[in-house]
C-alpha positions, 0 to 999 in steps of 0.5 A: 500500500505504500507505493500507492500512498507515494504516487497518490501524494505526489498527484497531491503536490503537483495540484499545489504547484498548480493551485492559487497561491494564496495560502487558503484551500489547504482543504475543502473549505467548510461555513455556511451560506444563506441562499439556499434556505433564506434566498433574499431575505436576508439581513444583519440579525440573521448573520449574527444569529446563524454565526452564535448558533455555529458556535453553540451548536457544535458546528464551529468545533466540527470545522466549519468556519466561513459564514457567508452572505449570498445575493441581496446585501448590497443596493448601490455605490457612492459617489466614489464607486464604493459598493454600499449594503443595504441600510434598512438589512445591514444598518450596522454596516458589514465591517461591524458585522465582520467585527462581530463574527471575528470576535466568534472566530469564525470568518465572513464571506461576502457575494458579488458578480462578474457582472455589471449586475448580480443575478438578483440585480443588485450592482456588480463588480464588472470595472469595479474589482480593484476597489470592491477587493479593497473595500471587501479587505477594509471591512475585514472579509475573509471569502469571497464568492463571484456569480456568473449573471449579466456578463453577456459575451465577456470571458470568464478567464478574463474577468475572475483573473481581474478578481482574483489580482485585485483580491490578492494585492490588498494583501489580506487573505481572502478565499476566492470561489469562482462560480460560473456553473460550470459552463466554461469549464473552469476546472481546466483554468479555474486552479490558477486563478481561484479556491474554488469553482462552480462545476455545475448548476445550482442545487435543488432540495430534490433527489433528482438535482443531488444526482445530476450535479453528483455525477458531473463530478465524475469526469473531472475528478483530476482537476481538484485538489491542494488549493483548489477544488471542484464545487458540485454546490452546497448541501441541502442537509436539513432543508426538507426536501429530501429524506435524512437517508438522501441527505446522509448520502449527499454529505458522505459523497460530497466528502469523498469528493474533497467538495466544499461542505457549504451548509445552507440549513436554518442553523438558528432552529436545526434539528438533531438528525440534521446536526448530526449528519453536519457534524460527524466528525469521522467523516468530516475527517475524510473531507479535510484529508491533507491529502486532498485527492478527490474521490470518484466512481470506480466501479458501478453494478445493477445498470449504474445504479449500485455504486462504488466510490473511493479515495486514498487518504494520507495515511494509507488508509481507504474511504469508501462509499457504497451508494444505492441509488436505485429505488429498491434495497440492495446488496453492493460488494467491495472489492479490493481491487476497487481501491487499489488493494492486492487480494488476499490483504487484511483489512480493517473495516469501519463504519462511518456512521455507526462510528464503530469496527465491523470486522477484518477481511482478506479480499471483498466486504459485502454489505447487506440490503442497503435501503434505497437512496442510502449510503454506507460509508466506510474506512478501510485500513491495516490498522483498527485504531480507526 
């Protein structure tokens, strides 16, 4: 197992070299994001509520440290083109926001657009990102997410590279994620120029959304890693659209993936299911793996729809997802040869989830009627201390 560790290591350095060098991105990042549950409505109260909530709740402590405001914060720009927020949602101004979320220690991100105008119409960065980076960095914010809306015929290598220079010469660092959906094809440019990058459409709270934006990660596995990372979207955990099963299955396989884990929930009023699956540290863990290799398919049985995914980890070790995604209950076979492994090689099996040991074996696991849309996720390594 070590030559693979070796190869799979230097895979690893060599998307350093190639990655933003920014110092961020070391791992996937993780926070929170208000769009996906709050959309517009949106406002100084909610941020402050939802960062005292991460650091209550066990979410601060599990790694997540970004608090993001999406679209809606800002209305116009001063005589002087500086970007102004809302004074009716944000009165308090976003430097006394950073100021509060710091004194919590966590991190502020803000939105802004490519554009001439963000997609919810709100002014754009387009002429602007070279005072917008130095306002952004004066009122302390630490990650900055740029939309794809009203950009007509400009060239996105272009216009996130301006960005990207004028985020990097205020000389504050500040998490760049790039987000075009991934029309361009960033993954073959993005990692010079970003943390991170959109690769697809925005996620919905459905089964079917989860699926397509999971499997266009397949093809373009190669392109994540130490620095910057594909961005299938942020997590739908605990929004209600999907069952507690899907959503344990969109946090396993988005933390093989090396995926952002960009919570999008309520954290003011979350339930324990929903906590629990955001804040399983083990599996946590397979996400922040230094080594930073992002998981893929490897091998799929039953018409595609039983499904093996796989990753190296840094010490040697195995992570594993077993995912139906079929609408029956099924039974998926590991195989070592799946993960890189000679047969005939002793293996330490854990369960993510139940967080405990299943057993030793030589050349295969098989796990049992797994319920439809369900996952299990496993570690597998010499060693049981797991």
């Amino acid at each position: 197992m070590k030559l693979y560790t070796c190869v799979f290591v230097l895979l690893s350095t060599l998307a350093l070299i190639n990655a933003l060098d920014n110092g961020l991105g070391l791992t996937p990042q993780m926070g929170w994001n208000s769009w996906n549950y709050f959309a517009c409505d949106i406002n100084e109260t909610l941020i402050r509520e939802t960062a005292l909530a991460m650091t209550k709740n066990g979410m601060q402590d599990a790694g997540y440290e970004y608090v993001n405001i999406d679209d809606c914060w800002a209305v116009s720009r001063d005589s002087n083109g500086v970007i102004q927020a809302d004074p009716n949602a944000f009165p308090s101004g976003i430097a006394a926001l950073a100021d509060y979320v710091h004194s919590l220690g966590l991190k502020l991100g803000i939105y802004t657009d490519a554009g001439i105008l963000t997609c919810q119409k709100r002014p754009g960065s387009y002429g602007y990102e070279a005072i917008d980076a130095k306002t952004y960095a004066s009122w302390g914010i630490d990650y900055v997410k740029e939309d794809w809306c009203s950009t007509f015929l400009d060239n996105p290598v272009q216009r996130y590279t301006i960005m990207s220079e004028a985020l990097n010469a205020t000389g504050r660092p500040i998490f760049f994620s790039l987000c075009d959906w991934g029309v361009d094809n960033p993954w073959n440019w993005a990692p010079t120029i970003g943390n991170s990058w959109r690769t697809t459409p925005d996620i919905k709270d459905n089964w079917n959304s989860f699926i397509s934006n999971l499997m266009a990660q397949v093809p373009i596995a190669g392109a994540s890693g130490v620095g910057g990372w594909n961005d299938p979207d942020m997590l739908e955990v605990g929004n209600g659209g999907m069952t507690n099963t899907e959503y344990v299955s969109q946090f396993s396989l988005w933390s093989l993936m090396s995926a952002p884990l960009i919570a999008g929930n309520d954290l003011r009023n979350v339930d324990p299911d929903t906590l629990a699956i955001l804040t399983n540290q083990e599996v946590i863990a397979i996400n922040q793996d230094p080594m930073g290799k992002q998981g893929t398919l490897v091998r799929s049985t039953n018409d595609g729809y039983n499904q093996i995914w796989a990753r190296p980890l840094s010490d040697g070790s195995r992570a594993v997802v077993l995912f139906n995604s079929s609408p029956n209950a099924t039974n998926i076979e590991l195989l070592w040869s799946d993960i890189w492994v000679p047969i005939n090689t002793q293996l330490s099996v854990r369960d993510l989830w139940s967080q405990s040991d299943i057993g030793v074996f030589s050349t295969s696991y098989l796990a049992e009627n797994i319920a439809p849309h369900a996952s299990v996720m496993l570690r597998l390594s010499t060693s049981s201390k797991y």
